[in-house]
C-alpha positions as CSV (number, residue, x, y, z in Angstrom):
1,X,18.8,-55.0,-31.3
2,X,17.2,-55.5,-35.2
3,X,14.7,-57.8,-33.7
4,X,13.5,-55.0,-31.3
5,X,13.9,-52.6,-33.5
6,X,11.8,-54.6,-36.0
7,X,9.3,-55.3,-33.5
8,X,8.3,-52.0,-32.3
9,X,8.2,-50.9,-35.6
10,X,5.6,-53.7,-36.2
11,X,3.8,-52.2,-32.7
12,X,4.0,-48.9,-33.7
13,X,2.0,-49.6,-37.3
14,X,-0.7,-51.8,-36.1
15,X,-1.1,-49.7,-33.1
16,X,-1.6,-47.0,-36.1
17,X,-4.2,-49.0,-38.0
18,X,-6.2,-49.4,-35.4
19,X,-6.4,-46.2,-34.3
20,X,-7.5,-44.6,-38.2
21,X,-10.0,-47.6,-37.8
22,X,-11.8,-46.9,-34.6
23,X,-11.4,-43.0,-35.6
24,X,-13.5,-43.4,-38.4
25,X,-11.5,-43.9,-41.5
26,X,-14.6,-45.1,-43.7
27,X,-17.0,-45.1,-40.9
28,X,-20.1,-43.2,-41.1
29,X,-19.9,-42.2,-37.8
30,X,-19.1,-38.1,-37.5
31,X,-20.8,-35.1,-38.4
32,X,-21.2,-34.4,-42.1
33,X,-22.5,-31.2,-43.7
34,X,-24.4,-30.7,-47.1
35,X,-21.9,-29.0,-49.7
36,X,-24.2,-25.6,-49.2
37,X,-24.3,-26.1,-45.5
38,X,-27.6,-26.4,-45.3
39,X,-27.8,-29.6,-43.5
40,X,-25.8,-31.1,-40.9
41,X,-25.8,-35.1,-39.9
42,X,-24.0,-36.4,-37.3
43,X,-24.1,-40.2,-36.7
44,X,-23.1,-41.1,-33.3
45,X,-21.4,-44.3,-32.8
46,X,-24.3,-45.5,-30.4
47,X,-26.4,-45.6,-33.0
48,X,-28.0,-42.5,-33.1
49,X,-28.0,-39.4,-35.3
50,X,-29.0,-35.7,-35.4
51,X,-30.3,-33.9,-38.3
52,X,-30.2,-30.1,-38.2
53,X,-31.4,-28.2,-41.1
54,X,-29.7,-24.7,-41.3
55,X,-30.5,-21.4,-42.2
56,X,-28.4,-19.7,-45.1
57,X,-26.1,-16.9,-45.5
58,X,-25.9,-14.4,-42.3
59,X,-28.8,-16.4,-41.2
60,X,-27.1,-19.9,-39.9
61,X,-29.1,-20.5,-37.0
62,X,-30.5,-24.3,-36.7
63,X,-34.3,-23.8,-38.2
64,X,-35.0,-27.3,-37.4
65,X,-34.1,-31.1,-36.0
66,X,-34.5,-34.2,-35.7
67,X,-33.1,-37.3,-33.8
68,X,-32.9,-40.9,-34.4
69,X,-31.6,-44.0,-34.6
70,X,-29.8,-45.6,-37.9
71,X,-27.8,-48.7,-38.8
72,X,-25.0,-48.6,-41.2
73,X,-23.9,-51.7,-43.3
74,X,-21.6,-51.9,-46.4
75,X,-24.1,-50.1,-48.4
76,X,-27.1,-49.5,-46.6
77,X,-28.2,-47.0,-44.6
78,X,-31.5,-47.4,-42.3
79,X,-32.7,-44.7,-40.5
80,X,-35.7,-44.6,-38.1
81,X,-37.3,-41.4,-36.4
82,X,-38.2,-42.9,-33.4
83,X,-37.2,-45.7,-30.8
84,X,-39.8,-47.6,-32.0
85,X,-38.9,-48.4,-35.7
86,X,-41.6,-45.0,-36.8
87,X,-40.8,-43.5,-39.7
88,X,-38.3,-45.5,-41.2
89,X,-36.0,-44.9,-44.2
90,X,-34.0,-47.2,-46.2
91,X,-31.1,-45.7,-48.4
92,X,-27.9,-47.0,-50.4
93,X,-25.0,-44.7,-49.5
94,X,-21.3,-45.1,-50.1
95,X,-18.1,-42.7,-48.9
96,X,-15.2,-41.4,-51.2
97,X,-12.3,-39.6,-49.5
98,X,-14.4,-37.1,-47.3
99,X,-17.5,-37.1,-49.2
100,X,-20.9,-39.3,-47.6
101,X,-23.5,-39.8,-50.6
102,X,-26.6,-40.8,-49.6
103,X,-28.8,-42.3,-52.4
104,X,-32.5,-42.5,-52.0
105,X,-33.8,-45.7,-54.0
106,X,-37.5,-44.5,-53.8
107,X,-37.5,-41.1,-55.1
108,X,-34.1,-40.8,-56.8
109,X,-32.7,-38.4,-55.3
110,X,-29.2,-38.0,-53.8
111,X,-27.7,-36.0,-51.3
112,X,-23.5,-35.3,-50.9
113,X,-22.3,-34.5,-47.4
114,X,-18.7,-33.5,-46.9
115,X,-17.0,-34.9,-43.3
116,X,-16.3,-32.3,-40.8
């Protein structure tokens, strides 16, 4: 009876682990939103990604967007605009909690995106 008892424990937290795992735990994969909301990315986990740029205020309707593809490593982030490798961009990012910073090497700039 402690051995069962002991093993579906055991089931019940690995089967728990891998589900925050493949939901995303520190994945980049989800929809993230600038902290004025007036971005939105979401990464899709077949390796593509929306951005959609957002009005402000009463005004929240999309004002543009723009589709991709991206792969995600440790700590970098490449992003191209097209199928075919066009317009390509190459950033360092890293995620905290519920916050996505993406750092952009070439200009120095950074942008914070909070999960949704």
């Amino acid at each position: 009876m402690k051995r069962t008892l002991k093993t579906a424990a055991l089931l019940v937290a690995l089967a728990l682990i891998i589900s925050l795992t493949a939901c995303g735990g520190n994945s980049i994969v989800g929809k993230w939103k600038t902290e004025d909301k007036s971005c939105q990315i979401e990464f899709k986990d077949d390796g593509t990604y929306i951005i959609t740029f957002l009005g402000s205020g009463d005004a929240a309707d999309t004002l543009a967007q723009t589709t991709g593809i991206y792969e995600a490593d440790e700590q970098t982030l490449s992003m191209s605009a097209d199928e075919n490798g066009g317009i390509f961009s190459e950033s360092n990012y890293s995620i905290k909690g519920r916050k996505l910073t993406i750092e952009h090497p070439a200009s120095g700039t950074q942008a914070v995106y909070v999960r949704q």
